[in-house]
C-alpha positions in Angstrom: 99.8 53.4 -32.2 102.8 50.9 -32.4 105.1 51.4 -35.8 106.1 47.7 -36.9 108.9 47.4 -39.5 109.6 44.6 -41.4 112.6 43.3 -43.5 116.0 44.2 -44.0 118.5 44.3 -40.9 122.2 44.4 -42.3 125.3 46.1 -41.2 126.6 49.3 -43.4 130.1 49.2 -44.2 130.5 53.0 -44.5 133.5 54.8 -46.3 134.8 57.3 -43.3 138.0 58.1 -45.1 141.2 57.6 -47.0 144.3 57.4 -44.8 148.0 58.7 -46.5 148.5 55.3 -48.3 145.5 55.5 -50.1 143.7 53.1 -48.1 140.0 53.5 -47.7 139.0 53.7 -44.0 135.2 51.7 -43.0 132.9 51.8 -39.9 130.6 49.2 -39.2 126.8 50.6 -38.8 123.8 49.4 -38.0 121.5 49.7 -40.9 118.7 48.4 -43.4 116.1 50.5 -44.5 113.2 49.1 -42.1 115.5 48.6 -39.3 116.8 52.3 -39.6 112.9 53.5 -40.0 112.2 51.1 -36.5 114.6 53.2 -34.6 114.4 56.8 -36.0 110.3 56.3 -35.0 112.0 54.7 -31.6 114.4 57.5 -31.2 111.6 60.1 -31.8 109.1 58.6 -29.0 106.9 56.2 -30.5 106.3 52.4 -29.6 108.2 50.8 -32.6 109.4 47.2 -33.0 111.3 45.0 -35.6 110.8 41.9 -37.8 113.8 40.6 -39.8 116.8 38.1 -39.6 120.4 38.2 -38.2 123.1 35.7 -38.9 124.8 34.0 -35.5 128.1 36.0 -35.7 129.4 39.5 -34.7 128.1 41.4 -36.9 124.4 40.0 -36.2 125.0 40.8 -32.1 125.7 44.4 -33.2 122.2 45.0 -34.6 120.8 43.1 -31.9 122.3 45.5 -29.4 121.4 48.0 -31.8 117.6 47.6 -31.4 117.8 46.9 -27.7 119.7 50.4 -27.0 117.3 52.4 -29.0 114.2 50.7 -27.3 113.0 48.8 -30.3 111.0 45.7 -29.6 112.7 42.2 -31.1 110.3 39.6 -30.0 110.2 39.4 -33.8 114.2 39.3 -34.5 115.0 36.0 -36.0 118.5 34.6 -35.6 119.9 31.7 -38.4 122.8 29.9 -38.1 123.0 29.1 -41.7 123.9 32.2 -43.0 126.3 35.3 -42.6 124.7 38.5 -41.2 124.0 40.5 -44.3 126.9 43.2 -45.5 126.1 46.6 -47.4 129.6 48.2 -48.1 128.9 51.9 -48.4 131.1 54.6 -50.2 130.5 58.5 -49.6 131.8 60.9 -52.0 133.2 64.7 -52.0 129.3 65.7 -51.7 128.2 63.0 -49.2 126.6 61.0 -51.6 126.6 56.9 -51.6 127.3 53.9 -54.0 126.5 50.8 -52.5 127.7 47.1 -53.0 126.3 44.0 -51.1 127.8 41.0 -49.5 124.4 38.8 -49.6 124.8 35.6 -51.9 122.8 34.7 -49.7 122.5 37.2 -47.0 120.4 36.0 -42.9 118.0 39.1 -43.9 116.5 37.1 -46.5 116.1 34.0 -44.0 112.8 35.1 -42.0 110.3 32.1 -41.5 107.4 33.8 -42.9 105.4 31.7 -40.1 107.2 33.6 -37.1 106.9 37.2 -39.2 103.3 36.7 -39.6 102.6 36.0 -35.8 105.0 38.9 -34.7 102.8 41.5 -36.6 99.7 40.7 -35.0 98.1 43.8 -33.4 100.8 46.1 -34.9 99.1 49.8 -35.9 101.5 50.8 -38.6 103.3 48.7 -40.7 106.6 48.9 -42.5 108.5 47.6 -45.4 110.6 48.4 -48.7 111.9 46.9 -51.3 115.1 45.6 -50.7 113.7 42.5 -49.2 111.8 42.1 -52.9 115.2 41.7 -54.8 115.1 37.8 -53.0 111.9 35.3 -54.7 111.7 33.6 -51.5 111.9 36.5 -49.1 109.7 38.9 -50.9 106.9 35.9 -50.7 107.7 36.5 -47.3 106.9 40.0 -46.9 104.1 40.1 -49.6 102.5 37.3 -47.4 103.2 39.3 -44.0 102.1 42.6 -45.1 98.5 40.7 -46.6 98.5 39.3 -43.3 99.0 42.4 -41.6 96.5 44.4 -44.1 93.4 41.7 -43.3 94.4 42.5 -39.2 93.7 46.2 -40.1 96.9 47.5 -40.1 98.2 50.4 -42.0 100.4 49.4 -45.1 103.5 51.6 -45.2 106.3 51.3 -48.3 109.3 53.0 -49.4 110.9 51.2 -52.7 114.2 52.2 -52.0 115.7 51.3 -55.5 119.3 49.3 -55.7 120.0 48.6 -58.9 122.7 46.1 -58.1 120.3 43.7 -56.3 118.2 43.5 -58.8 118.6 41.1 -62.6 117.6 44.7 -64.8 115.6 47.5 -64.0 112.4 45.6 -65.6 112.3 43.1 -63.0 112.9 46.1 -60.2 110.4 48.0 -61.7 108.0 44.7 -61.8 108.3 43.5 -58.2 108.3 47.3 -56.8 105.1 48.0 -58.6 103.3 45.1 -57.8 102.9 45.5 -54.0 101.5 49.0 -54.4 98.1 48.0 -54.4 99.0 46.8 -50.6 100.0 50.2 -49.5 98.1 52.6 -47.3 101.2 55.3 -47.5 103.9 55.3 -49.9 107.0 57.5 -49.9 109.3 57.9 -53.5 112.3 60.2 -53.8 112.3 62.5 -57.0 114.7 60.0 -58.0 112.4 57.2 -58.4 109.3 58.7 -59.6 110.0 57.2 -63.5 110.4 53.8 -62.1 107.7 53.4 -59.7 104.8 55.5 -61.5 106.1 56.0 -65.0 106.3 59.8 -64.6 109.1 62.2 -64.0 107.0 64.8 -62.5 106.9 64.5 -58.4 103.6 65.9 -59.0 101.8 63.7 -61.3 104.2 60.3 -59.3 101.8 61.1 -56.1 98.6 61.1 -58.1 99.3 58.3 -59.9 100.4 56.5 -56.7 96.1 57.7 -55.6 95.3 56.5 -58.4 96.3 53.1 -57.4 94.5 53.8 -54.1 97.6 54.6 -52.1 96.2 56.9 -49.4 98.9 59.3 -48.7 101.5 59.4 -51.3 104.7 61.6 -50.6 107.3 62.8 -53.0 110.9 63.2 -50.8 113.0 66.4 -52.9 116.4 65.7 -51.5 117.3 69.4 -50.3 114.1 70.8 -51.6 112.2 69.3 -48.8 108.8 67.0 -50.0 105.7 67.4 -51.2 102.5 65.2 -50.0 98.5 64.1 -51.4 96.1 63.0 -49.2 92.7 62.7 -51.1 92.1 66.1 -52.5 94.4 67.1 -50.4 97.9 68.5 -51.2 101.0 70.5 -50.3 104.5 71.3 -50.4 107.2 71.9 -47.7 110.4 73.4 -47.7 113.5 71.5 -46.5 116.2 72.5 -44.0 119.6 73.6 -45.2 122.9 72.2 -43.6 126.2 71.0 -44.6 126.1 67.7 -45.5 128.3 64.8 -44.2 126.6 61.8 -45.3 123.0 60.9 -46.6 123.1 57.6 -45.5 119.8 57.1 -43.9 118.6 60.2 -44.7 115.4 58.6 -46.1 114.2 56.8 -43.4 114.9 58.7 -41.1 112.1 61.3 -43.2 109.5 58.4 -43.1 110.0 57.3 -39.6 109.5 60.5 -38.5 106.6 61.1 -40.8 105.1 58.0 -39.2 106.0 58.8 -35.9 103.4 61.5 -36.1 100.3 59.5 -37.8 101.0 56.8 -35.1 100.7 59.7 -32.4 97.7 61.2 -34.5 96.3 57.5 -34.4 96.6 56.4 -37.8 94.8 58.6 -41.3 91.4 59.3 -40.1 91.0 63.1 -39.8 94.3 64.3 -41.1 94.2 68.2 -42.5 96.3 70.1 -44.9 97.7 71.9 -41.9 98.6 68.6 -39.9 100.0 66.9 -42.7 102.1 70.3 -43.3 103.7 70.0 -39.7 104.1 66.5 -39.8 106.6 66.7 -43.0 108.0 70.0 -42.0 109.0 67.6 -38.5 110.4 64.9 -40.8 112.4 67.3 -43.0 113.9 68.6 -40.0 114.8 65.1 -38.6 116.2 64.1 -42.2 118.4 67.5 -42.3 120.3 66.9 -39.0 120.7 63.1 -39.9 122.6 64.2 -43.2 124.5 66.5 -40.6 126.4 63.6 -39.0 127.7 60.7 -40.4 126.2 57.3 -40.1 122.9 56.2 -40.6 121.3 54.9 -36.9 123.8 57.1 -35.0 122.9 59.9 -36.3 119.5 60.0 -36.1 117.8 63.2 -34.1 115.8 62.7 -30.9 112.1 64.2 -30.6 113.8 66.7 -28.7 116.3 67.7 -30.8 113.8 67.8 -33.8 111.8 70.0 -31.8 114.7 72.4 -31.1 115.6 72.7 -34.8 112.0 73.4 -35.7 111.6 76.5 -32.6 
């Protein structure tokens, strides 16, 4: 079953250190939620591919290369001339955590032709999106329209409303637009973090049962260090994480949900799924999340299937 992600391609601007004059040190990496979800499923041996827009500059040919060295499919990679290739400057702190700010006024990931997206998700199995491309009126008509699209063709939705509060006018309007295309979504994954602003709860617990309530299918609760917990119908369980030292969480996210979905593709799709399966399959993503945080970066450091399945013997 072929993993189709749709949205967000930019270029992360990550902090790597502060030299003796004080002066903050950045490497360019290949990033965007979707994109980064593309190639983790890519990286860990699934048939993945990418929908989103690039700006006709240096930056842009980095994420093309990108996708093309990690076997992602861009028939669906649009390229504008109009606009810069979309910045997201990343700083880590003492504990590996991130701040972000955006260069994106506008940005080429909000420039997909929602024409072209809608033909190059035809057939897909699985697919993707978040809610970064939302933040944009015009591109988040886009994606609503693509994922309907893709929803009528029989695909299955997938969402993860990573939350950046400055993209957004307040948290209202965040909360507004995140919400609204749940009713779209087959799967849905929330961090702990963003349980209050996506289902009104603070309780991981009650988020994913409010996320069925809605008729999300499988709802998943990520727990940072503490692994996840998932619902599936009457269906539920909890999963330890992996402990490492952490050198940047950048990433970290999608890598969890690529890999999650790299195992319902190679299940072929929700029919069927048991409490045991489901356990394995987010045991395999918290192991794939924990050696991402391991390394710095967010596409570079994502884990191979083989590597995954090393950590987990």
């Amino acid at each position: 079953m072929k993993i189709t992600a749709v949205g967000e391609i930019l270029v992360d601007m990550t902090q790597t250190q502060i030299d003796a004059n004080g002066i903050p040190h950045f490497a360019a990496n290949p990033g965007g939620a979707p994109a980064n979800v593309a190639v983790a499923a890519a990286k860990l041996g699934v048939e993945s591919a990418f929908v989103g827009c690039i700006g006709e500059d240096a930056f842009g040919a980095l994420l093309k290369e990108t996708l093309i060295k990690y076997h992602v499919n861009i028939d669906g990679l649009q390229v504008t001339p109009l606009t810069n290739t979309t910045l997201a400057v990343v700083t880590v702190d003492a504990t590996g955590e991130r701040s972000f700010s955006f260069y994106r006024k506008p940005g080429a990931d909000t420039r997909i032709d929602a024409a072209k997206a809608i033909e190059a998700v035809k057939g897909t199995g699985i697919l993707h999106f978040g809610s970064v491309s939302l933040t944009d009126p015009s591109c988040r008509d886009t994606i609503v329209n693509t994922v309907s699209a893709a929803k009528k063709d029989g695909a299955i939705i997938t969402y993860d409303p990573n939350y950046r509060a400055v993209l957004w006018q307040n948290e209202d309007a965040a909360m507004l637009q995140m919400r609204a295309v749940l009713p779209l979504c087959d799967i849905v994954k929330i961090s702990d973090e963003e349980t209050m602003l996506l289902c009104g709860v603070k309780n991981p617990h009650a988020a994913a049962q409010k996320l069925m309530d809605i008729g999300v299918k499988l709802a998943v609760v990520t727990l940072g260090p503490n692994g996840a917990l998932w619902r599936y119908g009457d269906l539920e369980g909890e999963v330890e994480g992996f402990k490492v030292k952490v050198a940047d969480t950048n990433g970290a996210g999608d890598t969890f949900f690529g890999a999650l979905l790299s195992r319902i593709a190679l299940h072929g799709g929700l029919e069927g799924l048991t409490a045991d399966g489901l356990n394995a399959y987010v045991r395999f993503a918290n192991k794939a999340a924990s050696l991402t945080t391991s390394r710095p970066g967010a596409i570079p450091a994502m884990p191979t299937r083989e590597e995954v399945e090393e950590g987990l013997k």
